[in-house]
Structure formats: C-alpha cells, structure tokens
N, C-alpha and C positions, 0 to 999 in steps of 0.2 A: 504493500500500500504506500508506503513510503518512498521507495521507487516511481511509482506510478505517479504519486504528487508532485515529485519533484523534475520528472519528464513532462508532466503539463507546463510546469512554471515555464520549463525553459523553452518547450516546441513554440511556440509561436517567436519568440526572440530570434532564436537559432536558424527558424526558416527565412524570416526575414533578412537577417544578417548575411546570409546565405546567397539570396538573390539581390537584396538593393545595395547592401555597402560593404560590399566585399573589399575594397580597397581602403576602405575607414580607419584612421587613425587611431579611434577609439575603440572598434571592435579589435583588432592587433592587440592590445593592452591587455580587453577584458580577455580575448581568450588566451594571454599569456598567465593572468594573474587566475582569472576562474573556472570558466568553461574547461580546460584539459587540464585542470588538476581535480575536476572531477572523479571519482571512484570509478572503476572501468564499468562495474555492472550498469551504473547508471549512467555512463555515455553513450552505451550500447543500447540503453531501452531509449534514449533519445534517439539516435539514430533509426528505429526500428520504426518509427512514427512518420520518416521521410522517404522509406527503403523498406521493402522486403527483405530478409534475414539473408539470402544468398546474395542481392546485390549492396549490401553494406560494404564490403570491403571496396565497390566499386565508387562507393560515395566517398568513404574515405579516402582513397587515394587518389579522384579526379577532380572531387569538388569541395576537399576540409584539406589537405594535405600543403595546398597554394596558398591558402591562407594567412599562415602564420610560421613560424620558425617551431613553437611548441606545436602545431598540427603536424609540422615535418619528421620532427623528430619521433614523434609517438611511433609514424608511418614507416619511417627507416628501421626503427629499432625491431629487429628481426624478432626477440624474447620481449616483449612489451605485451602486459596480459590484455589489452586488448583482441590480440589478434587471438591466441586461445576463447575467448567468446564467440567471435567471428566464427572462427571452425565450427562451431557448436549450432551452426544456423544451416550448414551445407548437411548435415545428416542427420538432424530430429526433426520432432514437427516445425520449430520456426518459431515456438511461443517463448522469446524471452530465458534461452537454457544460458544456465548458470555456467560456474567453474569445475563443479564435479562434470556436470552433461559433458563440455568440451573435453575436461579430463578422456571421460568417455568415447568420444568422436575420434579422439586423436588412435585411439589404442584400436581400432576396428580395424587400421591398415595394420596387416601385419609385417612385419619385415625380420629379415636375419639381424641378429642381435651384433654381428659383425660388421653390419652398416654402419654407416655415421649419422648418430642421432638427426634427424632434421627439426626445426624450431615448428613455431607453430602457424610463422607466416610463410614458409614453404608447405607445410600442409594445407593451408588456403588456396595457395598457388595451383598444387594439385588436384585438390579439390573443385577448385574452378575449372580445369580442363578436364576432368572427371565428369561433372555436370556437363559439359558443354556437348562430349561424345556421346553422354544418357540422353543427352536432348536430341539430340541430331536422331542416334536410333529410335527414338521414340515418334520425332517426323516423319521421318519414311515412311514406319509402318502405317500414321494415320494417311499420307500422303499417298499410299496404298489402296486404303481403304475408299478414300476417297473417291477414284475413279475405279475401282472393281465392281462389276454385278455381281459374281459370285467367285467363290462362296462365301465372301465373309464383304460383304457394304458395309457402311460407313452406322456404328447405329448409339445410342448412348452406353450402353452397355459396355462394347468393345471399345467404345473410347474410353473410358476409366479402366476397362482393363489394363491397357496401354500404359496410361499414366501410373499407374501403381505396377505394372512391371518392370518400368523403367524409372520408376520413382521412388516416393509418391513425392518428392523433392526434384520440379525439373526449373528450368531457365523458359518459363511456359510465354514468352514473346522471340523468343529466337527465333531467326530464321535459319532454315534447311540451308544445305550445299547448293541447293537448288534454286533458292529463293523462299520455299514457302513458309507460310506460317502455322499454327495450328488452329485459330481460329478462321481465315481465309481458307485453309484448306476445308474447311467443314462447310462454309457459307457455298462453294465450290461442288462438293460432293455429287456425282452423279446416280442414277437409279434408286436414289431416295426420297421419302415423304417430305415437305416443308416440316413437318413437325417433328422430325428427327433431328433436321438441322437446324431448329432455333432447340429443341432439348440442348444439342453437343454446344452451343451459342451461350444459351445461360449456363451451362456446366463452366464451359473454362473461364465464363468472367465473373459470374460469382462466388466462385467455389477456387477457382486456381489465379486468378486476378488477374487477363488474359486482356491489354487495352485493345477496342476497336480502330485504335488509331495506329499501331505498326502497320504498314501495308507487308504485303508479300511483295516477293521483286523478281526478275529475271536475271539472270547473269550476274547476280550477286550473291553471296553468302554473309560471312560473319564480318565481310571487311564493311564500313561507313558506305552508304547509299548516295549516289548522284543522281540525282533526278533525271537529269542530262544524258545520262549514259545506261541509265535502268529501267525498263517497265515497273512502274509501281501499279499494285491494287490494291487499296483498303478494304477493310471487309463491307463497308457499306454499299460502296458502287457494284460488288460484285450482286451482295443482294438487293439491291433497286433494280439493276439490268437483268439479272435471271428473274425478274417478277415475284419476291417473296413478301409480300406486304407483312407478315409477323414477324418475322425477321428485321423486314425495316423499323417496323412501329417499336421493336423493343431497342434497338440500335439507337435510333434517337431519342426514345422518350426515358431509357431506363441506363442510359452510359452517355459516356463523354464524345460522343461520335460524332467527327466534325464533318459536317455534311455541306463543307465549301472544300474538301481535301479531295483535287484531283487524281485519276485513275490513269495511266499511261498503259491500256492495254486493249486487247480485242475478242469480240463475242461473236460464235456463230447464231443464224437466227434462229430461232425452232422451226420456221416454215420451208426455210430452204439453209437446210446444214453446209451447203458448198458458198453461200453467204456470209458474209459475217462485217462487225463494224467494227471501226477503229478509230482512234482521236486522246486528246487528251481533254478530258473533261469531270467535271462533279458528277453526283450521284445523279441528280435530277435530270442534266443534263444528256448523258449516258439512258437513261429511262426513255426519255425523248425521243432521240435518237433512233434507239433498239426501235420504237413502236411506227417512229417514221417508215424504215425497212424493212418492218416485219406487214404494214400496210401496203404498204409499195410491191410486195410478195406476196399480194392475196389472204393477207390473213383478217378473219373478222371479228369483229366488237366480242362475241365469245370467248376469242380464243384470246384475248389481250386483256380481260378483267382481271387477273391478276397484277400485271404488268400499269393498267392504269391505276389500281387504288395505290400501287407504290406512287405514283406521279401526285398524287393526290396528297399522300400523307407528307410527301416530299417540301411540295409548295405552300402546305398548311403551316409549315415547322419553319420554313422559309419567311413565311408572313409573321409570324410569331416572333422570330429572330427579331426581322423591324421593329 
C-alpha cells in the first residue's frame, strides 16, 4: 500500500517531466537529489505505470537514462538492483514481482557452474532476445492461421493457445520478419466469421494490451518503419475496407484508434478477385474507394451493407471529432 501511494504521488510529476522539461535545470537537480535515490522497488512500480513490465528496461535506457548523470549511472551499473527487478517482469505474470520473484527469474536459466556468473543486466539482455524469438514464433503461427481454411483457421481458442504456448509473456505489438502484427493479422484472417475476428480483437487488446495503432508493414521487420519505403496497415483500415462494421464500431469507440492514420497498401474486390485497389489513404477513405470499385464491378446495394455501415460509423466518428 505504501508503495502504491507513493507511485501515485510521483506518476503524474514523472510523466510530465518526462515529456515537457526534459532539458530543465531543475528537474536534473530533483532527480539527482530524489527521484533515483529512491528504493528500487519503488522506482520500478513507478515505472510500471508508464510501461508494461517487459518494456521497462526499454524506458529506462531510451527515455530516463539521457536525463541525468544519476539516471546514467543507475543504467550502466551492470549489479544495480534495479535491473534484478527488471528480470523479474520478463518471466512472471508482470504484477509488480519483488527481489525474491527476480531472485527467482534469474535461476530458471540454467547454466554450467563453470560459466562466468553473468549480472543481472545481461540476463535482461537475454531475456529480451528471448522474448523477441517467442514472439516472432508465436507470429507465424497466428500468421498461419490467418490465411489457412483448414484444418486449423484462425478462431479465439487457438489464438490463446498460441499465446500461452509461447508465452503467456510475449512483446504482443511486435512485428513479424515479415511485417505483421498480431492484431492486423486477425483483423486480416480469411475463411472466418466477423465474430471471431472482433472475439481475437478484444482478446489481444484487452486482455494482452495489443495498441490499434502499430500498423503491420511490408518489407520491414524489427528495424524503425519508413513510411516512405514501407506498406503500412493499421488495423482499422484493414477492417473498414474488408466491410467489418463490429470490428470498426469497437476500434473507434472502445481504443485509441486513430482513424486519420493512413494505410499504404492494396485490397482485392470481392466481386472480381483479379481486381483490387491501391493508394495511400484513411480508413474512410479506403471504404470509399473499395465501394466505388466494387460498384463499378456490378456489385449491388446487398452485397455492400456491410461495407456501407463501416462508411457510416466512419463519418459519424469523423463529425464527432469536429
């Protein structure tokens, strides 16, 4: 409880300090004189407020680390019990594990006692490319699943399997070697219900904390994204253009889904599959589009009811924005 009080007090400071006056003369002071002579437990439930438990260490070292000379130094220092907490987030559940937990976390790698001890910021290290290969195998398979009819499509079921074979601790925004993502990958899914794919939709982002806002990409993996140089898709454009109005109505109305984030990619029609459109555009517009070509193709008012109530929830959310 005490912990927890004292992570309130300082979350709202810490965040702000974070993004507006990072260069501040005065925040350099405070955090030499208080913030990091904090006790580690309680630096680390501050952190866990900004950051998911496996991307702490990434907070630490790209966005507290430039800071100050006492943020540097914590970071360098290879034996700083910080990073022992750290570890402690890459293999329990994620809730705030103590010194024993990390204790713990450290000793599940086994190794020849003939090795040289390693600290417990190179077991982070590891552990970070650990996570990173559980993730990527853990893509494919959904990325598998995605486009297979049989025998095994894409269903809620099989995706938690997934995650908890490969888990139940993954890097759940990653993208694949390939580009994709896990939630793009499901909004994607072929041979299945709409209602499968808003189930696997609310699974990863309320249950694994999956933002609508990564897109999947082309030609990229884990390196930094050029727009320039990448097909991006967010998960939203995919479902406004595949016609999933539940999908979209929970996209905008229940997450952070920015529905002015252009798509840099292409959709065949349903009426004629040797068709397909392409451009760089928003959700809405992408919707538009598809229904322009898919009318231009003989398709009728029936068969684009889905496709229009997306247009519709699109331009309501649009005017509401205003």
């Amino acid at each position: 409880r005490i912990v927890d009080e004292a992570a309130d007090t300082v979350l709202t400071p810490l965040s702000l300090l974070l993004s507006s006056i990072r260069n501040s003369f005065t925040y350099r002071c405070m955090s030499e004189f208080y913030f990091f002579n904090l006790p580690e437990d309680i630096l680390y439930n501050i952190l866990l407020y900004l950051e998911q438990p496996v991307y702490v260490s990434r907070v630490v070292c790209q966005q507290i680390a430039p800071l100050c000379s006492a943020a540097k130094r914590i970071v360098d220092e290879a034996e700083s019990p910080i990073w022992d907490i750290i570890l402690g987030g890459y293999y329990l559940d994620g809730t705030r594990p103590g010194s024993a937990n990390a204790y713990k976390a450290r000793t599940q790698r086994r190794s020849s006692k003939r090795l040289r001890r390693t600290t417990a910021k190179q077991d982070v290290i590891h552990a970070t490319f650990v996570l990173r290969d559980q993730t990527e195998m853990a893509l494919q398979e959904v990325a598998d699943m995605a486009i297979s009819k049989t025998p095994k499509p894409l269903s809620l079921a099989r995706l938690k399997a997934v995650i908890n074979n490969y888990g139940p601790i993954l890097n759940i925004n990653q993208r694949s070697a390939i580009g994709g993502t896990f939630l793009v990958d499901c909004c994607r899914a072929r041979c299945v219900k709409e209602c499968v794919i808003l189930a696997c939709v609310k699974e990863l982002i309320e249950h694994y904390g999956a933002s609508p806002n990564v897109p999947a990409t082309e030609g990229s993996s884990y390196q930094q994204v050029n727009k320039k140089q990448h097909s991006t898709l967010p998960a939203l454009v995919v479902a406004a253009t595949r016609g999933m109005p539940s999908v979209v109505k929970y996209l905008i109305g229940h997450t952070s889904a920015r529905t002015n984030e252009k798509g840099n990619c292409r959709f065949r029609l349903f009426t004629n599959p040797k068709k397909s459109i392409c451009g760089v555009y928003t959700p809405l517009e992408f919707a538009e589009k598809m229904r322009e070509a898919e009318l231009e193709n003989g398709a009728t008012d029936g068969q684009l009811v889905s496709l229009n109530q997306c247009i519709r929830l699109l331009k309501k959310n649009r005017t509401n924005y205003r």
